[in-house]
C-alpha positions in Angstrom: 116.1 111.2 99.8 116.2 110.5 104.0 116.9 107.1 105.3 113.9 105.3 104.3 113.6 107.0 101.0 110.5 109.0 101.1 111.3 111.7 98.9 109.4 115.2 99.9 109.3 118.2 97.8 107.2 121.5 97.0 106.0 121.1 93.2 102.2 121.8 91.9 100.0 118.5 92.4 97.7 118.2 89.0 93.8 117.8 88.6 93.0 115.3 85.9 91.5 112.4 87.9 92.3 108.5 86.9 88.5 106.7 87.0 87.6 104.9 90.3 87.1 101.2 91.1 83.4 100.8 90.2 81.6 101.6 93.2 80.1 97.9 95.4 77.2 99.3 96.8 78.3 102.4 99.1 75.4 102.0 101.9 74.1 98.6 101.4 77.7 97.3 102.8 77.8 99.8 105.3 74.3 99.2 106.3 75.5 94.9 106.5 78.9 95.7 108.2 76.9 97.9 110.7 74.1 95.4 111.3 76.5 92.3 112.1 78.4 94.6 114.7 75.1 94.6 116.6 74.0 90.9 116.4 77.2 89.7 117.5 77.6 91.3 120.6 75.4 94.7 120.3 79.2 96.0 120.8 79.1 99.0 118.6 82.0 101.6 118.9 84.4 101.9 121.5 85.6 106.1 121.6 88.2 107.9 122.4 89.4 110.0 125.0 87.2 112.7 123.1 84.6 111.0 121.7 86.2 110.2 118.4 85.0 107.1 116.7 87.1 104.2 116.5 86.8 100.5 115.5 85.3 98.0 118.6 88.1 95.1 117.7 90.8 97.5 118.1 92.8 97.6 120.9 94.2 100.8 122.8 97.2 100.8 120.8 95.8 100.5 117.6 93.2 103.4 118.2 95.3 106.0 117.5 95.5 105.1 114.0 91.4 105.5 113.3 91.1 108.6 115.1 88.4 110.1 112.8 89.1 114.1 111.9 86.7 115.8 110.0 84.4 118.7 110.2 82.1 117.2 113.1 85.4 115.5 114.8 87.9 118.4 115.4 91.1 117.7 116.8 91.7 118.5 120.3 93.6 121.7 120.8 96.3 120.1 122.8 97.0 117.5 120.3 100.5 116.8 120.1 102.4 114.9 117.2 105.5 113.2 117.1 106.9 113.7 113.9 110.1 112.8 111.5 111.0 115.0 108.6 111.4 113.9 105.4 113.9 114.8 102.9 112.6 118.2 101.1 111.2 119.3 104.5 107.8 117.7 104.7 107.2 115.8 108.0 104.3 112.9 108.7 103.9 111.1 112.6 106.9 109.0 112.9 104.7 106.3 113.2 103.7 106.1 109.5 107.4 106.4 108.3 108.1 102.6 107.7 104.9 102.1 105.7 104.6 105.4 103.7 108.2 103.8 103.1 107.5 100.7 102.1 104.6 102.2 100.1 107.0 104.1 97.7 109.3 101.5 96.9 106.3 99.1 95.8 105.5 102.3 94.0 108.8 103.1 92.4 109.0 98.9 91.4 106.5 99.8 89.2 108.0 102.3 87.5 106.4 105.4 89.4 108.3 108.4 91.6 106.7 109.1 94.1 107.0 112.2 96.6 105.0 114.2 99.2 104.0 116.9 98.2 102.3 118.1 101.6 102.0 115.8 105.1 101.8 117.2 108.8 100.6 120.8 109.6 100.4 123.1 112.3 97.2 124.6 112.8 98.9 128.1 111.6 99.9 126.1 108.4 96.4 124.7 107.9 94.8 128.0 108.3 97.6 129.7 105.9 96.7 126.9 102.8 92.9 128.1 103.2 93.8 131.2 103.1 95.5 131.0 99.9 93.0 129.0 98.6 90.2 131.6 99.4 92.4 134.2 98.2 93.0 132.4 94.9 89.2 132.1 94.2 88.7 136.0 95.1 91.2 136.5 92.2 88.9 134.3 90.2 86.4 136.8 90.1 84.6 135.1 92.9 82.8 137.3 95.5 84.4 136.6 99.6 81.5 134.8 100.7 81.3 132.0 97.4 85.3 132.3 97.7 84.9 130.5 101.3 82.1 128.3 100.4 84.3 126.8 96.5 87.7 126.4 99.2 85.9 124.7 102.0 85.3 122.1 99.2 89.1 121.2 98.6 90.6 122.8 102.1 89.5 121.7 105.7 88.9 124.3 108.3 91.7 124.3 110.3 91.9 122.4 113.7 89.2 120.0 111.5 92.7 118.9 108.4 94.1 115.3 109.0 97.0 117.2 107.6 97.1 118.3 111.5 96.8 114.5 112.7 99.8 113.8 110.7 98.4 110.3 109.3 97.9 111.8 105.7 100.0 112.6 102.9 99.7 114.0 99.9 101.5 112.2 96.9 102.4 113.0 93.5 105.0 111.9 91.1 107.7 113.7 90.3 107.1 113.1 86.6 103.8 113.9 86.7 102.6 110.9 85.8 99.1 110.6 87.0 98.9 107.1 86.3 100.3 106.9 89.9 97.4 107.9 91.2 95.6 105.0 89.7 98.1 102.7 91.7 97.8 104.1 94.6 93.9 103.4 94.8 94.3 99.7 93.9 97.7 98.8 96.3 97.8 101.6 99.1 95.6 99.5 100.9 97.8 97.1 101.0 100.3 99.3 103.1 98.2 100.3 105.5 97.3 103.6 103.6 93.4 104.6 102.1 92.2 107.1 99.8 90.8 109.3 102.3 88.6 111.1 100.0 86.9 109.2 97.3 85.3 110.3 93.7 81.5 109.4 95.0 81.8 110.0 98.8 81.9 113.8 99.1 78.4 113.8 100.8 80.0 111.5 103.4 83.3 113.5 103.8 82.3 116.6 102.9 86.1 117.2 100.5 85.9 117.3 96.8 87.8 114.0 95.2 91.4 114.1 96.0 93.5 111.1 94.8 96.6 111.8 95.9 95.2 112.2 99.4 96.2 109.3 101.3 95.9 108.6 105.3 97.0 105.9 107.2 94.8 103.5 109.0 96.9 100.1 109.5 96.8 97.6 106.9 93.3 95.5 109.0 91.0 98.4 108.6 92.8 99.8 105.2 91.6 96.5 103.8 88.4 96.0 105.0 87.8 99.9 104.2 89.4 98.8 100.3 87.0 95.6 99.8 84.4 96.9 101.1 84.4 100.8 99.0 83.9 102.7 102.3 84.9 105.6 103.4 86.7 106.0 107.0 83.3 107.8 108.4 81.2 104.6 107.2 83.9 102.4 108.4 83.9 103.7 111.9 79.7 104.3 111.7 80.1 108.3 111.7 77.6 109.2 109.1 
């Protein structure tokens, strides 16, 4: 365990996934949210440096938190990362250290162990865990081309991974207690921290359900995203 007790460590992440909050009407509160943004001011979204989508009531120093990284926003290629490593050897943006902190010993209070199982990546990382994951469905039986298309599904194309923003970790419990995962999607919010990936969203995000994916967006936008069931592309009005 490091100094502020996020425990990190290589074990297998499972695939039995706890039910969902029932889902509040996807589009109709995106469709709201969006429409009040233009009556009160016609403001819209301010963007990045890169044209990256990020909240209009944030200020500069808050933007780098909603940076939006998906397959249509690819990180830049000079995109640098200021990490800390985390006991076990996994590292996340230093910036995210105190809450993912905080996050875990709410977590362990209620009788869960948690631990990252994967956070930050390089881009030769990224492009090694699709190429496992390709390789894995070629030994399926799968032919190359279908092998690509089933681990695009779970694995982002590298440069394209949030894994390579360093804002998202993947959790698990050391017990394998999926039950965690069910917390998490009811209290990460509260830390700052959303389920990046969500059970009924892939059209939006284009990856399969992951619940122990979690990414850090500040605890404002992490509730707003929680109460009202959208993902970060409807949040920052990307789809």
């Amino acid at each position: 365990m490091n100094r502020s007790g996020i425990r990190a460590r290589g074990a297998a992440s499972r695939t039995i996934f706890p039910p969902r909050r029932n889902p509040k009407g996807r589009w109709l509160v995106a469709a709201l949210i969006a429409g009040a943004l233009l009556c009160a001011g016609g403001l819209g979204l301010l963007s990045t440096a890169t044209d990256r989508p990020v909240a209009a009531d944030r200020t500069d120093s808050e933007a780098w938190q909603l940076v939006l990284v998906n397959a249509t926003h690819p990180l830049p290629e000079d995109h640098l990362v200021e990490t800390v490593e985390l006991d076990g050897g996994e590292s996340v943006d230093a910036r995210i250290e105190e809450p993912l902190s905080e996050l875990f010993r709410a977590a362990e209070q209620a009788g869960y162990h948690p631990f990252v199982r994967s956070g930050y990546r390089t881009r030769a990382e990224q492009e090694r865990v699709l190429a496992e994951r390709i390789a894995y469905y070629e030994d399926q039986g799968l032919g190359e081309q279908a092998a690509q298309q089933e681990a695009s599904r779970w694995v982002a194309q590298p440069g394209t991974s949030e894994h390579e923003l360093g804002l998202a970790v993947d959790i698990n419990d050391e017990d394998g207690d999926e039950e965690l995962y069910a917390w998490l999607d009811v209290h990460a919010h509260e830390y700052g921290f959303i389920k990046r990936y969500p059970e009924d969203a892939s059209q939006i995000t284009g990856i399969s359900h992951e619940p122990w994916h979690y990414r850090y967006v500040g605890t404002e936008a992490a509730r707003d995203i929680y109460l009202g069931d959208l993902t970060l592309e409807e949040y920052l009005g990307a789809v």
